[in-house]
C-alpha positions in Angstrom: 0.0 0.0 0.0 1.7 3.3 -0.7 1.6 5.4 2.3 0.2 9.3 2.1 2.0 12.1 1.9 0.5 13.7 5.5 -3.2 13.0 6.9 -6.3 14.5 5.8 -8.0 14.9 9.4 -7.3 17.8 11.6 -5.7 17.0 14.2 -6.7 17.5 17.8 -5.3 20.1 20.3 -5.5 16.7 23.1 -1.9 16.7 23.8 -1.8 17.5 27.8 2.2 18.3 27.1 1.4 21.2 24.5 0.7 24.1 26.8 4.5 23.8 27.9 5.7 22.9 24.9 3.9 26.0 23.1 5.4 28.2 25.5 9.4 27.2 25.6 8.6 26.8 21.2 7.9 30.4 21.4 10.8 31.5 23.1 13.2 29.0 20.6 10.8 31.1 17.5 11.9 34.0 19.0 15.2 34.0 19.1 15.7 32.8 15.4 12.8 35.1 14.4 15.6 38.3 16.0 17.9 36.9 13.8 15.6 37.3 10.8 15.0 41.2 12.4 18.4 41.8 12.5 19.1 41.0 9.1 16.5 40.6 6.8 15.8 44.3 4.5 12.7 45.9 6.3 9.9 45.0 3.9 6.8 46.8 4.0 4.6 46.3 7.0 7.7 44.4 8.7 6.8 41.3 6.5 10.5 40.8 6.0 10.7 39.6 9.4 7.8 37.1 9.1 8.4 33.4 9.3 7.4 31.2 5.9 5.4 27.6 5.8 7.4 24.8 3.9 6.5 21.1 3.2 8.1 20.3 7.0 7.8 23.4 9.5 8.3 27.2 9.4 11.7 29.0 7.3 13.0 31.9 7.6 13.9 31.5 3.8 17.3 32.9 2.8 18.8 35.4 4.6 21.5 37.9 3.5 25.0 37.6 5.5 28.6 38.8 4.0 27.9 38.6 0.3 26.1 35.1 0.8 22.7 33.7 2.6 22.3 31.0 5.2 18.6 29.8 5.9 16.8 28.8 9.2 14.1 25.8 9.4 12.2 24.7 12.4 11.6 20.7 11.0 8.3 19.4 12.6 9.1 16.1 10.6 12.8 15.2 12.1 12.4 17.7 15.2 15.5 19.8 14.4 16.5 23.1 13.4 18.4 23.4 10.3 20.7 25.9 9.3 21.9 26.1 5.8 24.4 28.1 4.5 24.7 28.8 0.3 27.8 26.7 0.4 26.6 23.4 0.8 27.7 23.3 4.7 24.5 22.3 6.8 24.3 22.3 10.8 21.5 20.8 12.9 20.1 21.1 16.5 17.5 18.9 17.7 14.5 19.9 19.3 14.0 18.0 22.6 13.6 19.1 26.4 16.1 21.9 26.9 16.1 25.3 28.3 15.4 28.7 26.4 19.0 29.4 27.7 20.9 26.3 26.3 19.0 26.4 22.9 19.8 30.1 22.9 23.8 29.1 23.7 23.4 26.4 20.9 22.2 28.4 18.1 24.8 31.1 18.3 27.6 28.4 18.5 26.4 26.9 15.4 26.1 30.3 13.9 29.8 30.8 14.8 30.7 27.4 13.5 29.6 28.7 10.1 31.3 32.3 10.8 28.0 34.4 11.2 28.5 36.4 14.1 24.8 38.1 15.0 23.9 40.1 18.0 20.2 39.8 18.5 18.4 41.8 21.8 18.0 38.9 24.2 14.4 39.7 25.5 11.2 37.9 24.1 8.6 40.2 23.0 4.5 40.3 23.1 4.3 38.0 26.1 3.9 39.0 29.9 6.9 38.5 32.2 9.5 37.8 29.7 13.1 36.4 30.8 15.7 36.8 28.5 16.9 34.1 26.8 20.0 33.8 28.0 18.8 33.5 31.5 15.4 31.7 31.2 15.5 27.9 32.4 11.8 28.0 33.2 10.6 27.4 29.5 12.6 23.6 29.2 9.5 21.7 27.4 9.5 20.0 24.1 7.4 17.3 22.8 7.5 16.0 19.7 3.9 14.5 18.8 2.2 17.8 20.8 4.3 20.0 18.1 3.5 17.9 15.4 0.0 17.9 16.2 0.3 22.0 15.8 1.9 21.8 12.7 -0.1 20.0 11.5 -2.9 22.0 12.1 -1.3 25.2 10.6 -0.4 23.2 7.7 -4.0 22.7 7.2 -4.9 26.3 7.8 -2.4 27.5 5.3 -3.7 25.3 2.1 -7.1 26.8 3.0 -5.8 30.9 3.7 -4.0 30.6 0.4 -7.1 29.5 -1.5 -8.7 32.2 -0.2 -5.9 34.6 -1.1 -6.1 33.7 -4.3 -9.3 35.4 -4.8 -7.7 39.1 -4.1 -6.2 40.9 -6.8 -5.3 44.2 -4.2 -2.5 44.1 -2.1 -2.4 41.6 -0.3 0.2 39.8 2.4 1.7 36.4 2.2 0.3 33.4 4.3 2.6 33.7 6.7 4.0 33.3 10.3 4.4 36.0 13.2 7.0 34.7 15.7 5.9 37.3 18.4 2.5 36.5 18.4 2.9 33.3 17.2 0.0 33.5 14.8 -0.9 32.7 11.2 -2.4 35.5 9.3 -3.0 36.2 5.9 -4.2 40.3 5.6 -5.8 42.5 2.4 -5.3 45.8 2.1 -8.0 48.4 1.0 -5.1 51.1 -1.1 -6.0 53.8 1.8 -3.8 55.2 3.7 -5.6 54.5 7.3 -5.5 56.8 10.4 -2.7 57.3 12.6 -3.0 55.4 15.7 -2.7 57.8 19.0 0.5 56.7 21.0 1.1 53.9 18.6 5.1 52.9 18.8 6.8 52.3 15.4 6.1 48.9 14.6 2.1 49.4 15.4 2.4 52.8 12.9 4.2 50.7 10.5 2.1 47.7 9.9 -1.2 49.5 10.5 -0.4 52.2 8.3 -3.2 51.4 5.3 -6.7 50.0 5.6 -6.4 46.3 6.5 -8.7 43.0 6.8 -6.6 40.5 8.9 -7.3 36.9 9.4 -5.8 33.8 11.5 -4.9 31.2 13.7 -3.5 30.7 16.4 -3.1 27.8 19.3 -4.3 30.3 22.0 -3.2 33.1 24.5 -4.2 35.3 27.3 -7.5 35.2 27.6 -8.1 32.8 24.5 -6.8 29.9 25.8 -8.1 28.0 23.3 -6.9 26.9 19.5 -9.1 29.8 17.5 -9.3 31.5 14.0 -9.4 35.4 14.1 -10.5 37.8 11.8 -10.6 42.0 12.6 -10.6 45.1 10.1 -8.4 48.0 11.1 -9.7 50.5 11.4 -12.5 48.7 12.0 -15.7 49.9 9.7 -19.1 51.1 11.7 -21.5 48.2 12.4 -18.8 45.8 12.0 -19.3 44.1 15.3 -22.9 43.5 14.9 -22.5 41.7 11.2 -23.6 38.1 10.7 -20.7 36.2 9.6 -20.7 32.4 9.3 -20.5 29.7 10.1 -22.7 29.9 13.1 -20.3 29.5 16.0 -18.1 32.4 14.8 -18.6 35.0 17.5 -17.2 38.4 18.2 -15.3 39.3 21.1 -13.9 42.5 23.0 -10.5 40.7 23.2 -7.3 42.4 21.6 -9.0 45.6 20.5 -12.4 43.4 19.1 -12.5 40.9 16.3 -14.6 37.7 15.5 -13.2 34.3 16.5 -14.0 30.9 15.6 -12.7 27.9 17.4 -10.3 25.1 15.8 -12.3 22.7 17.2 -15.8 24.0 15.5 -14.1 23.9 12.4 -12.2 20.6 12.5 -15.2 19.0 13.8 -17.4 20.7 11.2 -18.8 18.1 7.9 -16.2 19.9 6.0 -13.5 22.2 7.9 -12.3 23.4 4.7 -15.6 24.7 4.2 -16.3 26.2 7.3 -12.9 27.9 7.6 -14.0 29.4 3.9 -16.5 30.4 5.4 -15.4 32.2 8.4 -12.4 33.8 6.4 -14.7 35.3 3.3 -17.9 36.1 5.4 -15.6 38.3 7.2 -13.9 40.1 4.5 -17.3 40.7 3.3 -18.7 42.2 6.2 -15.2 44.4 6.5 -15.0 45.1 2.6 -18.5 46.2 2.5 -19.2 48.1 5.2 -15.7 50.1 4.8 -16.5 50.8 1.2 -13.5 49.2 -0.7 -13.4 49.1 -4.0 -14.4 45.5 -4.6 -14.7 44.9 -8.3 -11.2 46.4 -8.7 -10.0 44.1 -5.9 -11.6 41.0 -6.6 -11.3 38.5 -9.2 
């Protein structure tokens, strides 16, 4: 019998190991996503420093250093971080129980090994109480089938986003991976210039300086502890809040400034979660789209 390329079923989030494993993952994200910062040119919106999906994890894809490129991959198949430099020479570091601080210590030895010296600032961002990496041996989790089981899911949340990304002709972002909030998102933009956030600091004012309709996933945070889908306009148009979006468990919430959410489970328990996640994603935009006036026939196919 020839054996499938990955499963079709979404996985379940019934891994009791994942909440620790998330959290130590996104401190080891972190740190390679600075790297990325530090080097990568500053693409619009601070897309440059956004994480890519490939056919085994999340890439930093090529990164300029000295005249050549090295390239950084998190492998949810083999449970190692690759790093590849343009010359053939390939180093690895497995992923397995280990501190923030020794995986911190390993991945700038190995980038020494391969002569790329990097200084990165040493504090995780967008969480509460963070502890620098080179001092935090709280966050020492790792386990393999909980991580696969989120890969997974984002894999399957990716084929869908880019279908539906497909279907805008504006400007429009990648499918792609924030390491600080360790989310998903895929976000159209109207062409308008939007208006300046009061007190906003310079990344806020950068990638919220045109009209934008964002949606997501991520495995859950603060308040939203569980695995959801996300979707928010910003700014975000009147009567937004109060439009009927589907499927029928999408709800809105007050949470991180307002946005509807839909849970992973809803979806991957729905007849079709392809279908439903469709849904959630283009019921959205059209609420957004329409109520904000964009220019839809000149940014649809």
């Amino acid at each position: 019998m020839q054996e499938q390329l990955s499963s079709p079923e979404w996985p379940a989030f019934d891994n009791p190991a994942w909440p620790d494993t998330c959290a130590t993952l996104h401190m080891w994200i972190q740190i390679v996503g600075k790297i990325r910062l530090k080097l990568a040119p500053p693409v619009n919106h601070w897309w440059g420093t956004a994480f890519q999906l490939c056919a085994r994890g999340l890439t930093t894809m090529p990164m300029p250093y000295n005249g050549a490129s090295f390239e950084m991959i998190f492998d949810f198949c083999s449970h190692e971080l690759h790093i590849c430099a343009n010359d053939n020479r390939i180093k690895s570091i497995k992923l397995a129980p280990k501190s923030v601080a020794d995986f911190y210590a390993e991945v700038m030895g190995v980038l020494a090994e391969l002569g790329i010296a990097v200084k990165i600032w040493p504090m995780p961002v967008e969480i509460p109480s963070p502890i620098r990496f080179t001092e935090d041996r709280v966050h020492k989790s790792y386990d393999a089938a909980a991580a696969s089981i989120w890969w997974r899911a984002m894999a399957h949340s990716a084929d869908v986003m880019n279908e539906f990304r497909a279907g805008f002709i504006g400007k429009s972002s990648p499918v792609h991976f924030w390491w600080g909030g360790f989310d998903l998102a895929v976000t159209r933009f109207s062409g308008r210039r939007a208006p300046e956030r009061p007190g906003a600091d310079a990344m806020t004012k950068e990638a919220y300086s045109h009209e934008v309709i964002s949606a997501g996933f991520w495995p859950g945070s603060g308040a939203i502890t569980e695995p959801s889908f996300y979707a928010y306009a910003a700014p975000p148009p009147a009567g937004f809040r109060t439009a009927t979006v589907r499927p029928a468990d999408a709800h809105w919430t007050e949470e991180f400034g307002g946005e509807f959410l839909l849970k992973y489970d809803d979806v991957r328990k729905a007849r079709s979660p392809q279908q439903a996640l469709t849904d959630f994603l283009q019921s959205t935009y059209d609420a957004g789209a329409t109520l904000g006036k964009w220019d839809r026939k000149e940014l649809e196919r």
